[in-house]
C-alpha positions as protocol buffer text, in pm:
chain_id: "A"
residue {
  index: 1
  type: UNK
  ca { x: -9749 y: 13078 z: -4046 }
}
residue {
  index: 2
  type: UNK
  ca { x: -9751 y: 12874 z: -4365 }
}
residue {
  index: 3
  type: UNK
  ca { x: -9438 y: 12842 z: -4538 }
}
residue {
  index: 4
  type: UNK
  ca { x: -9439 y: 12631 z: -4884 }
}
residue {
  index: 5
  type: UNK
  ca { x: -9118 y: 12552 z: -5085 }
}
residue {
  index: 6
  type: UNK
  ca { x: -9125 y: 12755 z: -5433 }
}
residue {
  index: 7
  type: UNK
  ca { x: -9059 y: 12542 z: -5714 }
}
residue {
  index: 8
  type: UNK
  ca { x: -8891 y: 12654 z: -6024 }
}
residue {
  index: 9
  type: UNK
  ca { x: -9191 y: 12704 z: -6216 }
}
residue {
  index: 10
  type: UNK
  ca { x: -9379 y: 12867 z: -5976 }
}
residue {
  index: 11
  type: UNK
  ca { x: -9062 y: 13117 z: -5935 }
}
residue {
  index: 12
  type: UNK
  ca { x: -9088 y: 13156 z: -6281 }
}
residue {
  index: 13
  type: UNK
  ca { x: -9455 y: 13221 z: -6259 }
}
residue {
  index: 14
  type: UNK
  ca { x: -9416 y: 13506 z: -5979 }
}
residue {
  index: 15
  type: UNK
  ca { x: -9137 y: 13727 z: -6151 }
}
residue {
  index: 16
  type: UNK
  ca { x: -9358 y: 13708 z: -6450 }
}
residue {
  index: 17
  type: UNK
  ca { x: -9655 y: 13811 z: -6294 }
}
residue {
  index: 18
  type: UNK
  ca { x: -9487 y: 14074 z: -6077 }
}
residue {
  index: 19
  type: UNK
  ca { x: -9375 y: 14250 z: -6387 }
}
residue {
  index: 20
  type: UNK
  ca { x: -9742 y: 14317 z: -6436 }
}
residue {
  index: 21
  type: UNK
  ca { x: -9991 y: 14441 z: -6153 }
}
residue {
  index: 22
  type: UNK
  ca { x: -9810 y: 14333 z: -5852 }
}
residue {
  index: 23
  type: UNK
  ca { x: -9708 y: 14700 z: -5800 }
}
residue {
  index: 24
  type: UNK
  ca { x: -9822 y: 14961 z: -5555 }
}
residue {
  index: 25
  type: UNK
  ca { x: -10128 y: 14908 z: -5387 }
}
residue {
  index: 26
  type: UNK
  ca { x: -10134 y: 14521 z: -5484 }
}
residue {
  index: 27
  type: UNK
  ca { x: -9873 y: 14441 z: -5285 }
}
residue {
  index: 28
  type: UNK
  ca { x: -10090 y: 14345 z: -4990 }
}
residue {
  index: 29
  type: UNK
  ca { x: -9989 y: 14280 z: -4627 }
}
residue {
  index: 30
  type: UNK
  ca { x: -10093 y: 13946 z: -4529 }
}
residue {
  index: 31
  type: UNK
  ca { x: -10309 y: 14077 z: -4216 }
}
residue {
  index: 32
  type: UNK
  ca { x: -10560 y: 14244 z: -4481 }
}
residue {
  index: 33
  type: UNK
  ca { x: -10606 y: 14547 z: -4732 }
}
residue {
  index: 34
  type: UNK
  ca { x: -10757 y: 14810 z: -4467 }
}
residue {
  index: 35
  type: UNK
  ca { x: -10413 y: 14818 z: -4333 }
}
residue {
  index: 36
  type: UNK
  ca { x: -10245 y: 15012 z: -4645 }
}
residue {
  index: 37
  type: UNK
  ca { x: -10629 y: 15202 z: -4693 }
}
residue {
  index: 38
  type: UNK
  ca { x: -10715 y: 14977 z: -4960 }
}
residue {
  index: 39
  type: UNK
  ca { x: -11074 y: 14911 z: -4931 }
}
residue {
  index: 40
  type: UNK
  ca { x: -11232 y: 14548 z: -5087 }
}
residue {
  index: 41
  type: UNK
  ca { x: -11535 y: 14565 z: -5295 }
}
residue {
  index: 42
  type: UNK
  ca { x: -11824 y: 14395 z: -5140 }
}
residue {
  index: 43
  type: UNK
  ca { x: -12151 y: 14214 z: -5224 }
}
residue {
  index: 44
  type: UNK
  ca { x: -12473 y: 14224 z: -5002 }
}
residue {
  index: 45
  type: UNK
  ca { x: -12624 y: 13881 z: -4799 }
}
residue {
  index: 46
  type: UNK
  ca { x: -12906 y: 13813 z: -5037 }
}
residue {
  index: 47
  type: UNK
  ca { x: -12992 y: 13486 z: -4826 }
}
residue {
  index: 48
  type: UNK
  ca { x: -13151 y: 13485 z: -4476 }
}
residue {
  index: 49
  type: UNK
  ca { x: -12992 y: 13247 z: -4202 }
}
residue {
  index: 50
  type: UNK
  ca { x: -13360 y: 13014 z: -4223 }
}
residue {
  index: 51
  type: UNK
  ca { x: -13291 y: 12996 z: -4618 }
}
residue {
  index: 52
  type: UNK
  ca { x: -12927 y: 12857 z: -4511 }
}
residue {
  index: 53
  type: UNK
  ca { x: -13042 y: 12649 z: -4310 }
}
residue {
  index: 54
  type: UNK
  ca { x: -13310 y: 12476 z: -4504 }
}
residue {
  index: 55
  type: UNK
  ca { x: -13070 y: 12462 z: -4799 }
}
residue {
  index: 56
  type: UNK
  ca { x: -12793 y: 12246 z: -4534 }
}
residue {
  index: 57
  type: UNK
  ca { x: -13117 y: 12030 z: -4505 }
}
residue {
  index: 58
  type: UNK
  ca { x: -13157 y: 11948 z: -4824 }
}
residue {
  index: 59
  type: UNK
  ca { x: -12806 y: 11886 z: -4924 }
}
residue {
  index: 60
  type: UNK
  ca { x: -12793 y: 11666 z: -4590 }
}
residue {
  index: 61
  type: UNK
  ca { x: -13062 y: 11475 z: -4693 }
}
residue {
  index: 62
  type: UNK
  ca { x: -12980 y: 11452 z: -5053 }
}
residue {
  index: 63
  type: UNK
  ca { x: -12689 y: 11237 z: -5011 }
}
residue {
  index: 64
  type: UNK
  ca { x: -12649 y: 10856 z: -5100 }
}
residue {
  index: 65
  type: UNK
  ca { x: -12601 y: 10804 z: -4729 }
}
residue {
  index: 66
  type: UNK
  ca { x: -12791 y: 11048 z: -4521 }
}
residue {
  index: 67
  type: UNK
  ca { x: -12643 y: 11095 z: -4154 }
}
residue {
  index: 68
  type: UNK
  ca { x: -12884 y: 11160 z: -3940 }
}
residue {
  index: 69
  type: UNK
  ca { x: -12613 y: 11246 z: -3701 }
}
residue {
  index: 70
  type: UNK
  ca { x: -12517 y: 11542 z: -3909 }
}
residue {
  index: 71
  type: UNK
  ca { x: -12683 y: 11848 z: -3819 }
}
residue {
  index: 72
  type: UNK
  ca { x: -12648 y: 12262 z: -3725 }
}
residue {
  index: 73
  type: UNK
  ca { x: -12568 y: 12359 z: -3412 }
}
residue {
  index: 74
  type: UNK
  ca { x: -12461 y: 12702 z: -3527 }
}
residue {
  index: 75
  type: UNK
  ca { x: -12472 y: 12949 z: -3861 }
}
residue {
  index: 76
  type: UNK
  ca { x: -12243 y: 13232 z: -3872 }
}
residue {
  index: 77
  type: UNK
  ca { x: -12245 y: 13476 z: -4198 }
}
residue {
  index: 78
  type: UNK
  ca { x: -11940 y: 13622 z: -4306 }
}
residue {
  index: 79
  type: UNK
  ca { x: -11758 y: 13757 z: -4607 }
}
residue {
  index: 80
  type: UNK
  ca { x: -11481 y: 13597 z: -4741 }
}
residue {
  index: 81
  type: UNK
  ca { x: -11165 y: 13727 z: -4980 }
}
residue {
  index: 82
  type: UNK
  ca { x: -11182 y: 13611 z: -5282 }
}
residue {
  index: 83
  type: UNK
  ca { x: -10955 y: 13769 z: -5613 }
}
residue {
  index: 84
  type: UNK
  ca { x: -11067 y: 13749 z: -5952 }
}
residue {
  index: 85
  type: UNK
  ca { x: -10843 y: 13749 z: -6239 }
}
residue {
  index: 86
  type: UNK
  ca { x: -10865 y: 13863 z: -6607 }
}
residue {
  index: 87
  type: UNK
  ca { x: -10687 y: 13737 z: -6916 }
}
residue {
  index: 88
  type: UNK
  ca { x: -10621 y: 13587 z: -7249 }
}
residue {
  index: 89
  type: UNK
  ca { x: -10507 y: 13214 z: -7225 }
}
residue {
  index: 90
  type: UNK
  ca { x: -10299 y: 13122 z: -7544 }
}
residue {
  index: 91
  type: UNK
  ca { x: -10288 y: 12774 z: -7638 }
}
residue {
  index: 92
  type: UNK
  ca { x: -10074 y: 12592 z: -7865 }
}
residue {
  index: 93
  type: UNK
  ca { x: -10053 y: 12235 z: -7945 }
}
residue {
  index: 94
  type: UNK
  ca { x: -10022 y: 11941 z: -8167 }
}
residue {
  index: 95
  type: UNK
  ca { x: -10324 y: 11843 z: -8328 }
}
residue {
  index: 96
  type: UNK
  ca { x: -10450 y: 11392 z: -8380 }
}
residue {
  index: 97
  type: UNK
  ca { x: -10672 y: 11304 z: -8600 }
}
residue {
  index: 98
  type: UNK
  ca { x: -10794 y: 10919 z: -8638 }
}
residue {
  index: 99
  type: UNK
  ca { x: -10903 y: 10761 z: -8948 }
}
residue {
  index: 100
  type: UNK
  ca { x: -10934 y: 10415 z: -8926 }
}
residue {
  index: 101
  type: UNK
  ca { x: -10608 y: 10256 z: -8774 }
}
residue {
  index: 102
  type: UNK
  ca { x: -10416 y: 10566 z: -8936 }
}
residue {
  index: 103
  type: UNK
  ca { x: -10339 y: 10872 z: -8746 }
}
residue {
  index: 104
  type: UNK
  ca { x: -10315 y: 11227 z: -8891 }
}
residue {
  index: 105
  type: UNK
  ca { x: -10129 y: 11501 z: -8740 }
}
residue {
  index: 106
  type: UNK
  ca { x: -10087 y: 11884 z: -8724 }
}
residue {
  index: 107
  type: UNK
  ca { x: -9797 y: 12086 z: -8527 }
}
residue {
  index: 108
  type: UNK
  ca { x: -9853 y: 12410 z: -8410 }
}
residue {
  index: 109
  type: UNK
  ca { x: -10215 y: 12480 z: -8363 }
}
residue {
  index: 110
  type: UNK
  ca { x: -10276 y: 12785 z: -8160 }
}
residue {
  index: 111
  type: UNK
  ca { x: -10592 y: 12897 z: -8014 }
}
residue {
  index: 112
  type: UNK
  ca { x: -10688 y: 13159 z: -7744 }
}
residue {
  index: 113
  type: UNK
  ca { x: -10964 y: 13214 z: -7479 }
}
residue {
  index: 114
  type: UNK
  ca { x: -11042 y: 13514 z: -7262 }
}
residue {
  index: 115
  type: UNK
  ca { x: -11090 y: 13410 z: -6918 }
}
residue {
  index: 116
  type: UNK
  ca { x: -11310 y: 13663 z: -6667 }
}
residue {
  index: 117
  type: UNK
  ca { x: -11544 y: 13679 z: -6421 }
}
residue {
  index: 118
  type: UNK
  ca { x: -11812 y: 13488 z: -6626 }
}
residue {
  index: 119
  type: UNK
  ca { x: -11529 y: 13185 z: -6566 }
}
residue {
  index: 120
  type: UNK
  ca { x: -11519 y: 13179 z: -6192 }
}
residue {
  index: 121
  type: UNK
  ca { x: -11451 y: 12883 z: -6148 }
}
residue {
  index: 122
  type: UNK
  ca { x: -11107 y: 12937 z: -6322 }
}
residue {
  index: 123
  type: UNK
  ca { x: -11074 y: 13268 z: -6215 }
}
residue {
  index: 124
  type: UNK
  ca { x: -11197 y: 13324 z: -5878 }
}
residue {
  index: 125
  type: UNK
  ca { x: -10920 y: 13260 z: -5622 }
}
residue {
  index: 126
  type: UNK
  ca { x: -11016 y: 13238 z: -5250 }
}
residue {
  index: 127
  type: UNK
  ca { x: -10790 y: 13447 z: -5081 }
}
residue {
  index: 128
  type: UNK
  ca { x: -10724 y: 13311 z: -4755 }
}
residue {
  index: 129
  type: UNK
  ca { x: -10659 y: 12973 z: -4581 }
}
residue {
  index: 130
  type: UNK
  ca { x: -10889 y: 12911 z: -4273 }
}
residue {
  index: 131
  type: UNK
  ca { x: -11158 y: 12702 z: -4466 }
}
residue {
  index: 132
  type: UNK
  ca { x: -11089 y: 12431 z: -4696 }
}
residue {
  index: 133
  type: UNK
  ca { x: -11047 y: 12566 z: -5039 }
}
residue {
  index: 134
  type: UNK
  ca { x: -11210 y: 12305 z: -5233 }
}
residue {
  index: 135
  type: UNK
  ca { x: -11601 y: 12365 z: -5041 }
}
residue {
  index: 136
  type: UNK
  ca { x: -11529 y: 12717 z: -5075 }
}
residue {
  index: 137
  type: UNK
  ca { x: -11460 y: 12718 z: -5425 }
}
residue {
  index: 138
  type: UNK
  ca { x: -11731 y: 12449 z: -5514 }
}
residue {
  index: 139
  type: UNK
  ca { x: -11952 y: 12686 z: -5270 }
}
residue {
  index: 140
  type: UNK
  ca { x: -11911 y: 13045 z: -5423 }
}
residue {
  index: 141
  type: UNK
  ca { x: -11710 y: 13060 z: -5711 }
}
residue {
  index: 142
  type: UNK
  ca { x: -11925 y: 12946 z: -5999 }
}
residue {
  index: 143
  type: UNK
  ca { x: -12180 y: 13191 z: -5914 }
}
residue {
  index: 144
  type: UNK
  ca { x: -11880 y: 13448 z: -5975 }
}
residue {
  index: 145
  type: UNK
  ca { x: -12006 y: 13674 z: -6291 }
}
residue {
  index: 146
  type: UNK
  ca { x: -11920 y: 13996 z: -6458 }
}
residue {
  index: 147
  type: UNK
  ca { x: -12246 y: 14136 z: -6396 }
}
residue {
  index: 148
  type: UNK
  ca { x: -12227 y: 14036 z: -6025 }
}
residue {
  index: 149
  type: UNK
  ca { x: -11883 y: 14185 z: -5973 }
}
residue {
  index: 150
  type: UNK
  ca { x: -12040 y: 14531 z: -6149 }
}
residue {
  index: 151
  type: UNK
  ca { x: -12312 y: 14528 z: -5875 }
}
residue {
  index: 152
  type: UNK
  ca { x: -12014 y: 14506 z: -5594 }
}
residue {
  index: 153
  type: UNK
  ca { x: -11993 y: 14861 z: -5382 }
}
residue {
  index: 154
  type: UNK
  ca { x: -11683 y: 14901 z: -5141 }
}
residue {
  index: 155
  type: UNK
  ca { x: -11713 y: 14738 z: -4846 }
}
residue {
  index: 156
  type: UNK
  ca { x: -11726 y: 15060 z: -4658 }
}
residue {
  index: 157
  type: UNK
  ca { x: -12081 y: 15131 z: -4818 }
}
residue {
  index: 158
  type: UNK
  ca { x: -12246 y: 14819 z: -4743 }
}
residue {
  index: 159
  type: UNK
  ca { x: -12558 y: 14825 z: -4548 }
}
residue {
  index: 160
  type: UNK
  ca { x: -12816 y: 14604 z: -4424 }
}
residue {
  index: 161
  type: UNK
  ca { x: -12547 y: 14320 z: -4256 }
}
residue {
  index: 162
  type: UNK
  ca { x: -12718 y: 14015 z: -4119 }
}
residue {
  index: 163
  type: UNK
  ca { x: -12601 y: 14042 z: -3759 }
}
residue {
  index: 164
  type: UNK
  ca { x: -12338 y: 13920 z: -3596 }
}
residue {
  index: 165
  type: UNK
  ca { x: -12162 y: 13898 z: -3974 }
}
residue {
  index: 166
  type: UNK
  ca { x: -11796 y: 13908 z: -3991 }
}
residue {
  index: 167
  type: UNK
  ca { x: -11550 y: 13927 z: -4270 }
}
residue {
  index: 168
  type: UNK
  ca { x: -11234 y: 13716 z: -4290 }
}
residue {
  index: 169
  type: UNK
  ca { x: -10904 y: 13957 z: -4405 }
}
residue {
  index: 170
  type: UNK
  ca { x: -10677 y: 13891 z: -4716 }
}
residue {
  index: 171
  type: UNK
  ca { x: -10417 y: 13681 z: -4591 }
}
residue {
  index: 172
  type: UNK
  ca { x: -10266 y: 13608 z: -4959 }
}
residue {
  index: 173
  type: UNK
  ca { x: -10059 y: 13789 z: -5182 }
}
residue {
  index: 174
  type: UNK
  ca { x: -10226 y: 13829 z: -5552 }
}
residue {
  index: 175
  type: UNK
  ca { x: -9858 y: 13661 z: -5629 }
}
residue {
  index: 176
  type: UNK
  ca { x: -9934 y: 13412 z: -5467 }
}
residue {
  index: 177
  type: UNK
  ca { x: -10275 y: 13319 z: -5556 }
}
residue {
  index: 178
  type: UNK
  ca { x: -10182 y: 13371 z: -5877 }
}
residue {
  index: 179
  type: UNK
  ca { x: -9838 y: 13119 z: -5952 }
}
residue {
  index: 180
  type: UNK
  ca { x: -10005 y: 12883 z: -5648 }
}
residue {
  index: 181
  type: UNK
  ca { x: -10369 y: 12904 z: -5737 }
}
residue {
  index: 182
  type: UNK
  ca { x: -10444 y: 12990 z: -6071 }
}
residue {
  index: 183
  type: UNK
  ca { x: -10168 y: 12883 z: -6278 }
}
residue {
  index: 184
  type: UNK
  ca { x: -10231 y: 12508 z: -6147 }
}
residue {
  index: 185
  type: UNK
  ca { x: -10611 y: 12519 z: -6321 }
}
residue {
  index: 186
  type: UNK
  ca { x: -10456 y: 12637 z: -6657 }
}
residue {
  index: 187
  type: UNK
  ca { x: -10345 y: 12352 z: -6801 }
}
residue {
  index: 188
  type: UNK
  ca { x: -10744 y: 12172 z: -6744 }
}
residue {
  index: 189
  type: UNK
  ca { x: -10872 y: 12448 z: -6921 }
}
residue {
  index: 190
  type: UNK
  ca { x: -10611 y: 12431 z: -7229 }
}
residue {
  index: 191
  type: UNK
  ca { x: -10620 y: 12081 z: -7284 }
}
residue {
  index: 192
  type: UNK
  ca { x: -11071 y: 12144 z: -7278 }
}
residue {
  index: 193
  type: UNK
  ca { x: -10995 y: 12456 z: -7533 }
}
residue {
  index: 194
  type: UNK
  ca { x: -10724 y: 12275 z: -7765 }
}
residue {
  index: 195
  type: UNK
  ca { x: -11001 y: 11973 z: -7785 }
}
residue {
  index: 196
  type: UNK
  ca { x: -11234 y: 12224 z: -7865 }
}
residue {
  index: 197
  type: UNK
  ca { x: -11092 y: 12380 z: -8116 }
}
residue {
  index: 198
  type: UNK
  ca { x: -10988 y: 12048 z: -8314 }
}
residue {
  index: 199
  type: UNK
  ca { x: -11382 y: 11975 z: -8307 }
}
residue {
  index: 200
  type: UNK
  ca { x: -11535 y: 12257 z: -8385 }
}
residue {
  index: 201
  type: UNK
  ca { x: -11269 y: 12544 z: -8554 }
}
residue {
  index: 202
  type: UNK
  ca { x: -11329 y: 12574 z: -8900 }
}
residue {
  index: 203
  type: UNK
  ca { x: -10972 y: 12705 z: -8898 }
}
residue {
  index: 204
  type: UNK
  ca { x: -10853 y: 12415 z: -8793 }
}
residue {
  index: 205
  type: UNK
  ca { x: -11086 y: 12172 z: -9028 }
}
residue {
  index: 206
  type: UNK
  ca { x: -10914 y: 12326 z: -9347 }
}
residue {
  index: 207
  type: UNK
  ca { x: -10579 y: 12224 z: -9223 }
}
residue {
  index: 208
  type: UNK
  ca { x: -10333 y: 11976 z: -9382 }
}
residue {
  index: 209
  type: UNK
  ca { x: -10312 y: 11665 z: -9090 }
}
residue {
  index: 210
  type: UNK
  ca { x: -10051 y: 11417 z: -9187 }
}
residue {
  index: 211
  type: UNK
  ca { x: -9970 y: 11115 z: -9138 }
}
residue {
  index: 212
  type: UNK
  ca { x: -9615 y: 10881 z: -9006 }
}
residue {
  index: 213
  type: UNK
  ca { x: -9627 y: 10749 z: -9383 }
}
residue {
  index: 214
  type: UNK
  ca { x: -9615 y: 11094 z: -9549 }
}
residue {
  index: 215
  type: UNK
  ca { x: -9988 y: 11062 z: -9657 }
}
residue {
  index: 216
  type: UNK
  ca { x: -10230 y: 11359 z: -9545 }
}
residue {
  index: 217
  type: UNK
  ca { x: -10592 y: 11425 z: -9502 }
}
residue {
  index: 218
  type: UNK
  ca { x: -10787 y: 11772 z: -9486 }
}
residue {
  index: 219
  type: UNK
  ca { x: -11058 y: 11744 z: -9228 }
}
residue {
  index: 220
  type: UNK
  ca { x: -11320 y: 11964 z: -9436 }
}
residue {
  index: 221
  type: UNK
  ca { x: -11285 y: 11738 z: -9712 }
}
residue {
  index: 222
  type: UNK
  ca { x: -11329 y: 11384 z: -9498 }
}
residue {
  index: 223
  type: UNK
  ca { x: -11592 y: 11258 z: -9337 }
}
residue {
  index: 224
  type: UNK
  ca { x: -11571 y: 11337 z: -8972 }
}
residue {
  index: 225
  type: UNK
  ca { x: -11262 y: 11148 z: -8780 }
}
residue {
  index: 226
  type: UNK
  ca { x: -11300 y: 10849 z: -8564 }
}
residue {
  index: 227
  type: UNK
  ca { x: -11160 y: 11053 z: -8271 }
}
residue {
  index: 228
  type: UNK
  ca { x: -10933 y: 11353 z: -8246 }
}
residue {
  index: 229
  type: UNK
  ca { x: -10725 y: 11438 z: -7949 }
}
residue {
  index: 230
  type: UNK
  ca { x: -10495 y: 11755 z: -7819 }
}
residue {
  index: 231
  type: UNK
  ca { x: -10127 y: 11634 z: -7755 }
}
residue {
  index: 232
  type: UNK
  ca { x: -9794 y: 11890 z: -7635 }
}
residue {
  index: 233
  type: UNK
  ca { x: -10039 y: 12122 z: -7489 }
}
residue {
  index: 234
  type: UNK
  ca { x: -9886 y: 12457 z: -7391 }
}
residue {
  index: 235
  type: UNK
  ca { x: -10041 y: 12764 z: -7218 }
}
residue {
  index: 236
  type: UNK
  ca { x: -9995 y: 13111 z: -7078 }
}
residue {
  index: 237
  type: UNK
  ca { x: -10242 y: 13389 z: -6925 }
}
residue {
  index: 238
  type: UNK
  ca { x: -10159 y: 13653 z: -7138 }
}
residue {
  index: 239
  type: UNK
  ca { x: -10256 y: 14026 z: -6979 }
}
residue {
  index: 240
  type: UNK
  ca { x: -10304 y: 13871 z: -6671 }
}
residue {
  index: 241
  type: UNK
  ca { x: -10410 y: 14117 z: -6395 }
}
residue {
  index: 242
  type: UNK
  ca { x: -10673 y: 14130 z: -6151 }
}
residue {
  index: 243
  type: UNK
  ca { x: -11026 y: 14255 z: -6214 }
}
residue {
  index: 244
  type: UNK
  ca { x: -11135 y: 14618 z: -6172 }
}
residue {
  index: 245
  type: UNK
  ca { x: -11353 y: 14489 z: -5903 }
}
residue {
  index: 246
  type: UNK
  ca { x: -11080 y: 14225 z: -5828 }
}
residue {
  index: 247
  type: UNK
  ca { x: -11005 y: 14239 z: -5442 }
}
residue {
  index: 248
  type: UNK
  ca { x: -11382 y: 14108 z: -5348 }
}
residue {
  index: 249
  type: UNK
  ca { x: -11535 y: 14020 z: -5006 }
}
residue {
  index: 250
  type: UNK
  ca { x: -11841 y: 13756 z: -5103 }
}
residue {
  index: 251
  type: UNK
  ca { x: -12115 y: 13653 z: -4821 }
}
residue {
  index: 252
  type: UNK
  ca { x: -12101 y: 13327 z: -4676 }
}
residue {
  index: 253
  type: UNK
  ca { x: -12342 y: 13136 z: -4450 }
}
């Protein structure tokens, strides 16, 4: 059993999310979804085991120190849970601009992404806890796309399994991998989108910056700023829920 202490935030986090899809058939048992009939969508093997294995080789050998006692003494394929979320992430923030010694300011600034399948990395939540999160996640769930999950079939109807293949149940909550998991790769991604904006946002060029004398400087009027920088960064998933196609077994070697 793993038990973690809930923090305030993360409580915080949880009644706001349960407000929106954790209702009905979302609210999965930890031992899996087949137990409430709730059947995961699924994507085929598209690698053979001698493909795995050559690609261990060459990340083996690839490495700054190659250990020759490092090798495979057995491949398994299975499919792991994985959920993937949708939603708008609203950003605001407070906007520096540098000129010189003398920095500009605005308060305020709001900007807003939609985060998908196409953002797996962000999005894509590995729904269990037998295998170290971080290798799965740098393993699967950047190849996590809207047109892949639109391929997905239930598991139920999927043929042609490598043998011996198993499939690992859901033993999280959406809840939780949403207030434990997601929420903790927001603020990355706002601070990268605020920055973003400042650069590149026309909007945000024809605003008034100004500065701790009471001077001010228009960015589409300048020439471009020594530097700018995102400060007071604040974010939410709006419309957070997960993904039509959300609840996702995705093969592993």
């Amino acid at each position: 059993m793993i038990i973690r202490q809930r923090t305030r935030a993360s409580s915080s986090r949880l009644r706001s999310f349960r407000r929106g899809i954790l209702s009905g058939e979302w609210t999965l048992p930890p031992t899996g979804c087949r137990e409430r009939g709730i059947i995961p969508w699924s994507l085929p093997f598209r690698v053979s085991e001698a493909e795995a294995r050559c690609a261990f080789e060459t990340w083996r050998s690839s490495g700054r120190r190659p250990d020759p006692q490092l090798s495979v003494r057995h491949v398994r394929p299975v499919h792991l849970p994985y959920y993937i979320f949708t939603g708008r992430l609203e950003v605001t923030f407070k906007g520096v601009l540098g000129f010189g010694k003398t920095e500009y300011a605005a308060h305020g600034l709001r900007c807003s992404t939609e985060l998908g399948p196409d953002e797996g990395a962000a999005t894509a939540v590995y729904a269990g806890f037998d295998f170290r999160r971080r290798y799965v996640r740098e393993t699967l769930s950047g190849d996590v796309s809207e047109a892949l999950l639109e391929s997905a079939v239930p598991f139920s109807q999927l043929a042609d399994q490598p043998a011996g293949a198993g499939v690992e149940s859901f033993k999280m909550k959406p809840s939780f991998a949403y207030a434990q998991r997601l929420c903790e790769r927001l603020p990355g991604i706002a601070l990268y989108e605020a920055d973003r904006h400042l650069r590149t946002s026309a909007e945000a060029r024809a605003l008034r910056f100004e500065a701790a004398d009471g001077s001010f400087v228009c960015p589409a009027g300048e020439r471009p700023p020594c530097y700018v920088r995102a400060e007071e960064v604040k974010s939410g998933l709006e419309d957070a829920r997960l993904h039509s196609h959300g609840a996702l077994l995705l093969p592993l070697w």
